[in-house]
C-alpha positions as CSV (number, residue, x, y, z in Angstrom):
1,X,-22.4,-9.2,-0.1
2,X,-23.8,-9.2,3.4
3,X,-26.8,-7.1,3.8
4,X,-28.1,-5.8,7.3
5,X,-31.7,-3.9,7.6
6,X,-32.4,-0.8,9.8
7,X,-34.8,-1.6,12.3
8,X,-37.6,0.7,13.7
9,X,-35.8,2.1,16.4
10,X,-32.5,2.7,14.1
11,X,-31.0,-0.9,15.3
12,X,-28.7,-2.5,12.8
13,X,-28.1,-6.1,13.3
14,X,-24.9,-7.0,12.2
15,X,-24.9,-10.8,9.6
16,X,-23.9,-13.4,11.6
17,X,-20.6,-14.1,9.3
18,X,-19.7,-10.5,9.5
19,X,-19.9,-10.9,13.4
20,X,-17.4,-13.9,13.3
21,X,-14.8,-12.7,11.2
22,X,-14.5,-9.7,13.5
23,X,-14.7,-11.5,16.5
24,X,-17.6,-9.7,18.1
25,X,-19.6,-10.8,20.7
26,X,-22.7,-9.5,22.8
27,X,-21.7,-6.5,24.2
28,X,-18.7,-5.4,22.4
29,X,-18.7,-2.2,21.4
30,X,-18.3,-0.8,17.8
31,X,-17.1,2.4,16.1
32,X,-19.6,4.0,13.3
33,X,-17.7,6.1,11.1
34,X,-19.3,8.2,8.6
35,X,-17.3,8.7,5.0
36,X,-18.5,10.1,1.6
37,X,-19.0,6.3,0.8
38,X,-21.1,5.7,3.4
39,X,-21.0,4.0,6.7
40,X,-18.3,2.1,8.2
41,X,-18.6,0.2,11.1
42,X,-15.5,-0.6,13.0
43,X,-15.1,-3.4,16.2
44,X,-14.1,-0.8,19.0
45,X,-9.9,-2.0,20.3
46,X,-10.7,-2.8,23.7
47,X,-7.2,-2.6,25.8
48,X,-5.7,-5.5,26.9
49,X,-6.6,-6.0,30.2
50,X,-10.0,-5.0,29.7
51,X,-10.5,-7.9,27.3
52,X,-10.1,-10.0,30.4
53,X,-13.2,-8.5,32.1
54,X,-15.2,-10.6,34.2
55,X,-12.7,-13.6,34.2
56,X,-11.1,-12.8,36.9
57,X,-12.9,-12.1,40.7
58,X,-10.8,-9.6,42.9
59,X,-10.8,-5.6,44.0
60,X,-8.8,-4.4,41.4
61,X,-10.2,-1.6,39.2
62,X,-9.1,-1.2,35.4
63,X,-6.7,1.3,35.9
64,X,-4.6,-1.0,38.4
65,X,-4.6,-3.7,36.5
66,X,-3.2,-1.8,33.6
67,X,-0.6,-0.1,36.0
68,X,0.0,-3.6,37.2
69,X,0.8,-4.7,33.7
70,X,2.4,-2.2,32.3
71,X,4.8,-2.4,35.3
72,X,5.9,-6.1,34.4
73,X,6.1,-5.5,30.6
C-alpha cells in the first residue's frame, strides 16, 4: 500500500513508485476525481504533440503542430 500525507497547504505528494509506474514527471498534470470510494487521482492524457514540448525550438504554436500532424497521418 502506498501512503501519501496531506500537507498544510492541501499538497499531496505522490510515492515515488506510484510516480514511476505512471510515468509522471515535474510538471505533469493530474486528474482528481472524486467517487463514493474516495479519491482518484488520474495522470492527465497530454496530446501527442504536446508531449514533445520544449524539445523542439521553432515558431510553431500547439495548434499548428497538431494541424501539421494530423495532415500527414
Amino acid at each position: 500500500m502506498l501512503v501519501a500525507r496531506v500537507l498544510q497547504k492541501g499538497q499531496i505528494v505522490i510515492p515515488k513508485e506510484a510516480r514511476k509506474k505512471a510515468n509522471l514527471a515535474p510538471g505533469d498534470r493530474v486528474e482528481v476525481r472524486i467517487t463514493a470510494e474516495g479519491i482518484v487521482i488520474v495522470p492527465f492524457k497530454k496530446s501527442y504533440t504536446e508531449s514533445f514540448r520544449g524539445l523542439v525550438k521553432g515558431k510553431l504554436s500547439l495548434e499548428e503542430l497538431e494541424k501539421l500532424y494530423a495532415e500527414k497521418s
